[in-house]
One Martini backbone bead per residue (centre of mass of N, CA, C, O) as a GRO file, in nm:
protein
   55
    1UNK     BB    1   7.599  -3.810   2.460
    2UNK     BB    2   7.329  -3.666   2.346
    3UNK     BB    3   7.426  -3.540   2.111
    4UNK     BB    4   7.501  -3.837   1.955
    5UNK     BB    5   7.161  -3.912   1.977
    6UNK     BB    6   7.089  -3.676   1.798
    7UNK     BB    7   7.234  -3.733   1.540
    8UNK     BB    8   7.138  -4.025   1.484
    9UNK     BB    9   6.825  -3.947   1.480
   10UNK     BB   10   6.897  -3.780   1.222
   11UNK     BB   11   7.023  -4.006   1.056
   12UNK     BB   12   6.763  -4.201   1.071
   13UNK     BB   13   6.559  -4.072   0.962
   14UNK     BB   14   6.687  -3.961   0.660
   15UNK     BB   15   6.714  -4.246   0.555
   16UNK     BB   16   6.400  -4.337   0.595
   17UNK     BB   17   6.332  -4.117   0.356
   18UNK     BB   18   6.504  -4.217   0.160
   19UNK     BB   19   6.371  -4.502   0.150
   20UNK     BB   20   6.074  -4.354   0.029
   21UNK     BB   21   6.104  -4.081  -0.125
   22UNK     BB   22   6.213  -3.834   0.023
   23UNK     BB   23   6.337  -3.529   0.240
   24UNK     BB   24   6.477  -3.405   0.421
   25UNK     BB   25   6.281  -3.204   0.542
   26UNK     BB   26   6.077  -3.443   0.606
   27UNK     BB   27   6.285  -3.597   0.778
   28UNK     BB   28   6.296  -3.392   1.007
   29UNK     BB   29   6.015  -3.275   1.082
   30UNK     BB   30   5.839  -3.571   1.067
   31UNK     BB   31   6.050  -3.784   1.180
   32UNK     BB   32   6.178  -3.613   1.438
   33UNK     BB   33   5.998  -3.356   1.529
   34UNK     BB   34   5.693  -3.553   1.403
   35UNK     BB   35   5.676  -3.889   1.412
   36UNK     BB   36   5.378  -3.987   1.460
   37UNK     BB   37   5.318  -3.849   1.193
   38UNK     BB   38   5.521  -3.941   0.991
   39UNK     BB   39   5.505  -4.235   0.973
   40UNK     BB   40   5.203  -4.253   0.883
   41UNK     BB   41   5.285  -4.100   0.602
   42UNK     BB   42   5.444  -4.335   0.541
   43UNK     BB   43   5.259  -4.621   0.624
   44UNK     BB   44   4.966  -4.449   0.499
   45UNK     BB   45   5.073  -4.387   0.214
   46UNK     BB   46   5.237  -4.372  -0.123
   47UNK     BB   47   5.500  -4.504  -0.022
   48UNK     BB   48   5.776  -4.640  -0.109
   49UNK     BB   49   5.990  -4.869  -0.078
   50UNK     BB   50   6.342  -4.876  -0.138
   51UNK     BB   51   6.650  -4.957  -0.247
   52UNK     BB   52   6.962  -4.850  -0.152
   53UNK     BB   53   7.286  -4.766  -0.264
   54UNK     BB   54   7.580  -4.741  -0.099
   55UNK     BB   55   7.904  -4.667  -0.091
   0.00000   0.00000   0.00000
């Protein structure tokens, strides 16, 4: 189970990532492996949430 928390928590990152108009590296590194920097650079950088239509 532990395998599929950590698989979740990095479709997490990267979807937050897409949704910001970030890159997947971006989305990996900053966001997965380095949160609460990656957040901040998210939360009070110039990015802007934007709406994703997935199909």
């Amino acid at each position: 189970m532990p395998v599929i928390s950590w698989l979740f928590a990095i479709f997490v990152a990267v979807r937050i990532g897409d949704a910001f108009g970030q890159n997947g590296v971006f989305s990996f590194f900053l966001l997965f492996l380095l949160s609460p920097i990656g957040f901040f650079i998210v939360g009070w950088g110039p990015a802007r949430h934007r709406a994703i239509e997935y199909d």
